[in-house]
C-alpha positions in Angstrom: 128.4 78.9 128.5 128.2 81.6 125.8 125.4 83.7 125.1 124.9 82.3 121.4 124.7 78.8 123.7 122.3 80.0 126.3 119.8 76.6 125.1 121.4 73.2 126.2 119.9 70.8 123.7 122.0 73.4 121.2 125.3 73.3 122.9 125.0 68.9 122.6 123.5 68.9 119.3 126.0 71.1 118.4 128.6 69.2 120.4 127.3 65.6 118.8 127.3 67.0 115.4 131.4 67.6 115.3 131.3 64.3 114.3 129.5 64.1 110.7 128.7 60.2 110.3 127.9 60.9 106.3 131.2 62.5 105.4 133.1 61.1 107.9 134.5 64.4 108.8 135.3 65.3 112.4 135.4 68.9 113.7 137.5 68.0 116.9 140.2 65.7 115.4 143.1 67.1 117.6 143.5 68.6 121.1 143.9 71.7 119.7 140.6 71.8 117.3 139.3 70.2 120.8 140.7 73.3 122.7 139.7 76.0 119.6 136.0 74.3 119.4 135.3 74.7 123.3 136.8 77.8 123.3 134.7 79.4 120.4 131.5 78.0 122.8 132.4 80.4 125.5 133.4 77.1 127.4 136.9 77.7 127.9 139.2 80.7 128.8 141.3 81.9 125.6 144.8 80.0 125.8 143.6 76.5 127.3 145.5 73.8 126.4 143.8 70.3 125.6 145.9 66.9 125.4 145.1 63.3 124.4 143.4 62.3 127.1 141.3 65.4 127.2 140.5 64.1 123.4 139.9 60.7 124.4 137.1 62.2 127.3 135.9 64.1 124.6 135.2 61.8 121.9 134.1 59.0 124.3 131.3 61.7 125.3 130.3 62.7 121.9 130.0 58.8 121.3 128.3 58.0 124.2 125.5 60.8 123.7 125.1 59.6 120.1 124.1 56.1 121.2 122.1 57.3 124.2 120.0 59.3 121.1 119.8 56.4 119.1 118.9 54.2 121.3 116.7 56.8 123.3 114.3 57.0 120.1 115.4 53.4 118.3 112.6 52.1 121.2 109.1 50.9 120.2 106.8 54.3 121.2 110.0 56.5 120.7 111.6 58.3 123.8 110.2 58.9 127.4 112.8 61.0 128.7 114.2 58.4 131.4 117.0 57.5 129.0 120.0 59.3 129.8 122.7 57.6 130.1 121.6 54.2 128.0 124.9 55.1 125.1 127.1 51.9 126.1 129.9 54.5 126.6 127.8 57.4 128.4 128.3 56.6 132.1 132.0 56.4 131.8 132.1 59.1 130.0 129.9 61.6 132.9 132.5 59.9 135.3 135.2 61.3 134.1 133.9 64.7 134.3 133.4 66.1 137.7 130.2 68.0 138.5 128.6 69.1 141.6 125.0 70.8 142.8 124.5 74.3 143.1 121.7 76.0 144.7 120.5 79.0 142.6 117.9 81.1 143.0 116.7 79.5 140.3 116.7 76.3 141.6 119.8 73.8 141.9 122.1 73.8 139.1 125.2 71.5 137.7 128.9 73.0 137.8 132.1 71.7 136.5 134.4 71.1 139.6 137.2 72.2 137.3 138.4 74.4 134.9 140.3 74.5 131.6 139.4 71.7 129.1 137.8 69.2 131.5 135.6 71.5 132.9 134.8 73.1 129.0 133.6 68.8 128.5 131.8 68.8 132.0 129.7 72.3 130.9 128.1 69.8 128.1 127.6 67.3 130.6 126.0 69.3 132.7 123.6 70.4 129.2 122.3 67.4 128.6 121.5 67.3 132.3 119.9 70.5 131.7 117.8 69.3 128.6 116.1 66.6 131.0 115.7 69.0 133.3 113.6 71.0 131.1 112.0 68.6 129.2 113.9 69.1 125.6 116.0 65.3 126.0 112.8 63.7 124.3 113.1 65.8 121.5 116.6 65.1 121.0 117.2 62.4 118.1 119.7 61.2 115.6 118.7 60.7 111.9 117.7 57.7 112.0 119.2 57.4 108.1 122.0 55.2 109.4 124.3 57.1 106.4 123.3 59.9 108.5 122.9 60.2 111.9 123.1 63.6 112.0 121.5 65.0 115.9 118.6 67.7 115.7 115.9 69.0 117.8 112.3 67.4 117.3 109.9 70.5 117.1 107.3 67.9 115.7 103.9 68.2 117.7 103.6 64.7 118.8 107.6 64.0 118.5 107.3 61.4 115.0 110.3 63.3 113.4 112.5 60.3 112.4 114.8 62.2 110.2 116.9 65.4 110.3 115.6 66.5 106.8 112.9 65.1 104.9 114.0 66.3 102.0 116.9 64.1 102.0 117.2 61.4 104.3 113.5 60.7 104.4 113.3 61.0 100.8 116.1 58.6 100.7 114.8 56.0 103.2 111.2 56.3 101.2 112.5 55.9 98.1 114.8 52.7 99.3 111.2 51.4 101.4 109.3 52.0 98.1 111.7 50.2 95.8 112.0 47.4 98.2 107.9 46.9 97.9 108.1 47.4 94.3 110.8 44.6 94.0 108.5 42.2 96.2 105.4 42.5 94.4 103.7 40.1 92.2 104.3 40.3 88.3 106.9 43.6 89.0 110.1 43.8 86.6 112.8 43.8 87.8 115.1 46.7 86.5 
């Protein structure tokens, strides 16, 4: 991993936000922006070569850790940590990228089995493993502006952040919730 990605929950959120749900703009739409993007992260050696199904892995993992967010924090009392792995398309997606157990002197570690592109996918695998591991997946979340969804760290002190800017999406989503009461209460015109 690079040294400007030496924090896991920056190398996902970074990795989830190539995708931006608002815009509908996508930062890896090709093997090569796949292989260019990996390879600016440190995570590949200069002159890898991605393909299709290295894009499919890819975008299936990108998906799958989106949902896992979501649904990680959509729960009544928000996230305990224990959900890794509960996006529909997560666990297919970890299998297809081979990791193993390393003992460190600093304690055990995931690896990549593999080099090249595969193994660039398995180093954010191994991340999010790493942000469970020390105690940042709770903080993880996706806007939960469904317009949004844009993934960000929770530095809240009790971990109540819903969105990734209040200035925006929870301005939105209060302004939409206040309208809504406005609409519903007794005597109120209707515009």
């Amino acid at each position: 991993m690079s040294e400007d990605m030496d924090n896991p929950a920056d190398l996902v959120i970074d990795f989830v936000n190539t995708y931006d749900v608002e815009s509908d703009a996508d930062s890896i739409p090709t093997p090569a922006a796949l292989a260019t993007w990996l390879g600016e992260r440190g995570l590949i050696r200069p002159g890898e070569v991605a393909g299709e199904t290295d894009l499919a892995t890819a975008v299936g993992l990108r998906d799958g850790l989106r949902a896992a967010l979501r649904h990680d924090h959509d729960r009544p009392g928000g996230a305990d940590g224990h959900g890794v792995g509960h996006g529909a398309g997560l666990p297919r997606a970890f299998a297809a990228l081979p990791l193993r157990v390393t003992l460190t002197a600093d304690g055990p570690v995931l690896e990549p089995v593999v080099t090249g592109v595969l193994g660039g996918l398995a180093e954010i695998a191994a991340a999010v493993m790493g942000t469970h591991a020390d105690g940042m997946w709770p903080r993880l979340k996706v806007c939960a502006e469904n317009t949004c969804q844009w993934a960000f760290v929770d530095s809240s002190k009790n971990r109540s952040r819903s969105w990734c800017s209040m200035r925006v999406c929870g301005n939105r989503a209060k302004t939409r919730a206040y309208r809504a009461r406005r609409q519903t209460e007794p005597g109120s015109r209707h515009l």
